[in-house]
N, C-alpha and C positions, 0 to 999 in steps of 0.2 A: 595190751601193752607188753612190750616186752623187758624184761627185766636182768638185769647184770650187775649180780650180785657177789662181793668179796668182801673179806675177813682182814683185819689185821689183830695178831695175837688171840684169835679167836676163830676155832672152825665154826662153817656155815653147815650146820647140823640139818636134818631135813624138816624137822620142829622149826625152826628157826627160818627156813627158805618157807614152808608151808605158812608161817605165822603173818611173814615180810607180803607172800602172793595175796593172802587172803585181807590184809588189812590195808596195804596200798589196792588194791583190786575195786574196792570202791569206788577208786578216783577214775574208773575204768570209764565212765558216763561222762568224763571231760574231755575223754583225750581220744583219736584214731588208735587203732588196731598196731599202727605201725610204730607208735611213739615210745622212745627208749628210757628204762627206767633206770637209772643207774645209784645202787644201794652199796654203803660199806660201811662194814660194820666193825668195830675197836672197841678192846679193854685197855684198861690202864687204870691199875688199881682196880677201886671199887665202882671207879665207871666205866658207865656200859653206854656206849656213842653208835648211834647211827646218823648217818649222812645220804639224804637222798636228793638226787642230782636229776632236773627233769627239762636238758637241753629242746627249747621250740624257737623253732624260728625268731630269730629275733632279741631273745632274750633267756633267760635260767629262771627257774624254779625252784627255789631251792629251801632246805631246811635241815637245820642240825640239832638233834637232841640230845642230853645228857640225863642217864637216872642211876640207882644201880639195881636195877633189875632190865636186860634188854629187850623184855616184849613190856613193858612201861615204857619204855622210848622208843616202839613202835606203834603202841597206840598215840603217842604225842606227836611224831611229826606226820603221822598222818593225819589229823585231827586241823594241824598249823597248816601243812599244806591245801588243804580243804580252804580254810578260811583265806589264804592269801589268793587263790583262783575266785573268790566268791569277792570278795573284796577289791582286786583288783582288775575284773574281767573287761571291762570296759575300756580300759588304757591297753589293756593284754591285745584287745580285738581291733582296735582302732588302729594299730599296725597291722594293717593286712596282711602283710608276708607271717605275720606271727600266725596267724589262725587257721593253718592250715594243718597244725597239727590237735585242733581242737576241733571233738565231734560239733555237728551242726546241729544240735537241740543246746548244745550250752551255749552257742553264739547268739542265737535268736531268741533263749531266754530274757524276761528281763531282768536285769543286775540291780538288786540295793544300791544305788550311787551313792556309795560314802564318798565325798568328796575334798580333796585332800585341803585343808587350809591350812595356811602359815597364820597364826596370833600370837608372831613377837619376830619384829624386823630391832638388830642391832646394827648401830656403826661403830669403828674402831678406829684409830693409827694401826697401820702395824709399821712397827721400827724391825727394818731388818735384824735377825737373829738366827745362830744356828743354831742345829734338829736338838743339839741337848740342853740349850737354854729354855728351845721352846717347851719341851718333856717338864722343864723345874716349875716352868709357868702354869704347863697345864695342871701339873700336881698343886699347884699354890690355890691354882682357881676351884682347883675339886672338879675339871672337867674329865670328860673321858678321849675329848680330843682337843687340838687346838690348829689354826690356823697361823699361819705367819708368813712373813718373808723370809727366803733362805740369804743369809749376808753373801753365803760364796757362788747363790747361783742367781739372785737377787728375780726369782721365779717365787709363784706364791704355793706353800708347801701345807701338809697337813700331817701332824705328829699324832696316832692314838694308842690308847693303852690296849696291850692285847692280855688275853689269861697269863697267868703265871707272873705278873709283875715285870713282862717283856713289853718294849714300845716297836709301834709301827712308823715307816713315813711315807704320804703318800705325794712322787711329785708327777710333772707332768713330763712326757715322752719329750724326747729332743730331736 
C-alpha cells in the first residue's frame, strides 16, 4: 500500500509515520500493492485526530478517530477499519468494479454475513418547513437528524447535528 500522509498543526515525526506504516500495514492482506492510503493527521487542543481515507473503486473507506494521545487513535481506526472490511466485504465485492483493488485471498475468503436488517419502518406527514424550523424540531425530538420538506424548494431535505453544536443540510443536486 502506498501511503500519503500529512499533518495539520502537527509535524509528521518519523515515530509517528513508522507507528501510521506499521499499524495500517496490517490491513496490507486486504488491499493490492498499488492501493493509496491516504492519512491526516490534527491537534486541536487536547485532541489528537486521525483520518484515514482508503479511495477503491467504487466506494471510500473510511474512519476518523479522536483520543488524546495520537498513537491511541492509531490503534483505533485501524482496529474500525478492519472490522468495516470484514463486516462489509460482501456488498464491497459484489460491485465488481470495486474489487480490483482488493487482494484475491480476501475476495474468495468466506465473509461472516452480518446482514444488514431494518426492525423499525416509520411513517410521517411532513408539512413543508424551513432548515431552521426543521433544526428546533429535531432538537424537540432529541434526534440527531431530521427529515423534511424544504417550504422554499418544496424538495425533501435532511437537517443534522454536526460537533460543536453546528447544524448540517443535506438536499438533493439540481
Amino acid at each position: 500500500m502506498r501511503y500519503v500522509i500529512s499533518g495539520k498543526n502537527i509535524d509528521v515525526t518519523e515515530g509517528l509515520r513508522s507507528a501510521i506504516t506499521d499499524k495500517l500495514g496490517k490491513l496490507e492482506r486486504y488491499f493490492t500493492p498499488d492501493t493509496e492510503v491516504h492519512v491526516t493527521l490534527s491537534v486541536e487542543k487536547e485532541r489528537q485526530k486521525i483520518e484515514v481515507t482508503i479511495p477503491v473503486k467504487g466506494t471510500v473507506i473510511r474512519s476518523e478517530q479522536v483520543s488524546n494521545d495520537m498513537y491511541v487513535s492509531i490503534d483505533l481506526v485501524e482496529e474500525v477499519i478492519e472490522r468495516q472490511l470484514r463486516k462489509y466485504k460482501n456488498k464491497i465485492v459484489q460491485r465488481e468494479q470495486g474489487a480490483g483493488s482488493f487482494r484475491q485471498e480476501f475476495i474468495d475468503k468466506e465473509a461472516e454475513d452480518e446482514e444488514v436488517r431494518i426492525i423499525r419502518t416509520k411513517q410521517f406527514d411532513m408539512k413543508p418547513m424551513y432548515p431552521e424550523d426543521a433544526c428546533v424540531q429535531m432538537e424537540l425530538l432529541g434526534h440527531s437528524f431530521y427529515v423534511f420538506v424544504n417550504a422554499e424548494t418544496e424538495q425533501i431535505n435532511v437537517v443534522y447535528k454536526r460537533k460543536g453544536n453546528t447544524y448540517g443540510l443535506i438536499e438533493p443536486e439540481q
